[in-house]
C-alpha positions as CSV (number, residue, x, y, z in Angstrom):
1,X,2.2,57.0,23.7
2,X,0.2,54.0,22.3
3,X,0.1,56.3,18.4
4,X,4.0,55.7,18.5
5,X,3.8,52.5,18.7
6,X,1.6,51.4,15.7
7,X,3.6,53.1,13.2
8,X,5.2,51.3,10.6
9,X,8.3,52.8,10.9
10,X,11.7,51.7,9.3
11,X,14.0,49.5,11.6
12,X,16.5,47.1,11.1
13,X,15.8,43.6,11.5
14,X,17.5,41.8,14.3
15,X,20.2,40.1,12.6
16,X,21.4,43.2,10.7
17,X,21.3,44.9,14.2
18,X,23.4,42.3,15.2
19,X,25.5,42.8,12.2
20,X,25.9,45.9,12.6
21,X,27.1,46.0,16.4
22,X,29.5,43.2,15.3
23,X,31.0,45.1,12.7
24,X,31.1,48.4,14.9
25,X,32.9,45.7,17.8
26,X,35.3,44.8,15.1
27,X,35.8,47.9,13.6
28,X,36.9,49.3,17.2
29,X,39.3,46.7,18.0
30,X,40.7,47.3,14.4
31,X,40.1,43.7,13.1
32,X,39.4,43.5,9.5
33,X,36.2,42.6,8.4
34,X,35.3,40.2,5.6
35,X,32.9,41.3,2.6
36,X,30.7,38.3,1.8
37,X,30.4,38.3,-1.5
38,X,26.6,38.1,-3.0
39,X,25.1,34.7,-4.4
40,X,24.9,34.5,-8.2
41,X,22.0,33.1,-9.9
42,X,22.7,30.2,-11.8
43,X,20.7,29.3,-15.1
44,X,18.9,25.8,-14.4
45,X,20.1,23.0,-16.7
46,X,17.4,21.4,-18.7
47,X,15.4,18.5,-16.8
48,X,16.9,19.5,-14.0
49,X,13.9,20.0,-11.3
50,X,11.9,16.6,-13.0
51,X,10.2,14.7,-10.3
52,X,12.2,11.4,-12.0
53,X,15.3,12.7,-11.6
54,X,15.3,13.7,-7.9
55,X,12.9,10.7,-7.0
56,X,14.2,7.0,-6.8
57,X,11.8,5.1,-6.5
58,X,13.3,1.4,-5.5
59,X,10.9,-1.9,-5.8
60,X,10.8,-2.1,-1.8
61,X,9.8,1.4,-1.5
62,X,7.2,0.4,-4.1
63,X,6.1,-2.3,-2.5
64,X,5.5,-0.6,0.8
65,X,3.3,2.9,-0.8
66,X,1.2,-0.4,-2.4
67,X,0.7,-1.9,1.4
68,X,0.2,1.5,2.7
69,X,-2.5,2.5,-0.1
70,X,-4.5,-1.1,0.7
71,X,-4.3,-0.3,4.4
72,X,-5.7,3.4,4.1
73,X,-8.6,1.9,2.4
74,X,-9.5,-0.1,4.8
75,X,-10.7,-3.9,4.9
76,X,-14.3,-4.5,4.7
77,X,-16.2,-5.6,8.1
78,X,-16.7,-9.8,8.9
79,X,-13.7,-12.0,8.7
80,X,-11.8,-12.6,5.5
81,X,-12.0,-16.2,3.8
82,X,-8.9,-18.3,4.1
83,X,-8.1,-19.8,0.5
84,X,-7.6,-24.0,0.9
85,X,-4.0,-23.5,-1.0
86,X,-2.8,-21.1,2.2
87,X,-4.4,-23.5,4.6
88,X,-2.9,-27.1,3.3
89,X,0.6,-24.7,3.5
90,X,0.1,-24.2,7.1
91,X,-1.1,-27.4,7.7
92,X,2.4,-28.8,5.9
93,X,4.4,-26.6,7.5
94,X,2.6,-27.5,11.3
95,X,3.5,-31.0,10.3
96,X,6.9,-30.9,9.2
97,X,7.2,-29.1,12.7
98,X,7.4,-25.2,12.2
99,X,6.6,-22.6,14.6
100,X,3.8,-20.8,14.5
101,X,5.9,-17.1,13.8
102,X,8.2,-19.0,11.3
103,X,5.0,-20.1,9.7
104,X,3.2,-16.4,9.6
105,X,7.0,-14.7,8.4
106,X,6.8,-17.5,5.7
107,X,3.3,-17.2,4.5
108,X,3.7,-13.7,4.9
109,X,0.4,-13.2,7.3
110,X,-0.3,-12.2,10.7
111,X,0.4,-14.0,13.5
112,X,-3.4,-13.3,14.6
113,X,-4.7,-14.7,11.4
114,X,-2.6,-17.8,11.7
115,X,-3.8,-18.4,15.2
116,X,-7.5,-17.7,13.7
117,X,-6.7,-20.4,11.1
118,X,-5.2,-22.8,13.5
119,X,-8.6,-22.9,15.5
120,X,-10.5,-23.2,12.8
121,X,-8.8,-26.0,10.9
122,X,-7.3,-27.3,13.9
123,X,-4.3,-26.7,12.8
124,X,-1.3,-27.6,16.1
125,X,1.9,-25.8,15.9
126,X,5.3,-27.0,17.9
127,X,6.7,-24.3,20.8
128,X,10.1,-24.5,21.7
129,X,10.1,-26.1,24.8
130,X,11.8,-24.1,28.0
131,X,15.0,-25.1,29.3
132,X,15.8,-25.7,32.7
């Protein structure tokens, strides 16, 4: 019986099977059935699969594939020099009596490498202090 099995024969698929019982369903309980009518092809317009026209591209977006490409390549290994202009900003903004996230949002840096640059230039942000 296994020979009948591995023939390649002919059957319906399993949503014309289902078709077809619906139409035989419909067809005994007199309904009328509905005739889809079959998709026409429609010339393409001219430009009208170009990459610039389906893709907008907005400066954000931009922005963000340019952070994404820097990260996939990967920093090189030791720590990264802090330039004295980024420093004396911290430094000004610790003094004028920022916190120490305001400060990293501002400068646009991590938090980890504005806690690295306040040990090393001893640097002293302000914390909100708790209320009782």
């Amino acid at each position: 019986m296994h020979h009948l099995t591995t023939l390649n024969l002919p059957t319906p698929s399993s949503k014309e099977a289902d078709r077809q019982w619906l139409a035989a369903m419909l067809a005994e309980a007199g309904a009328v059935q509905v005739v889809e009518s079959p998709i026409e092809q429609r010339p393409f317009t001219k430009h009208q699969w170009t990459a610039s026209s389906m893709t907008v591209i907005t400066p954000a977006r931009r922005e963000e594939q340019s952070q994404k490409a820097a990260r996939k390549g990967g920093r090189p290994f030791g720590t990264t020099a802090d330039d004295s202009a980024l420093v004396e900003r911290a430094k000004a903004m610790a003094a004028i009596g920022m916190s120490r996230y305001a400060t990293s949002r501002q400068l646009q840096i991590g938090c980890d490498r504005l806690a690295r640059m306040e040990r090393e230039h001893s640097i002293t942000f302000v914390t909100k202090a708790k209320v009782a």
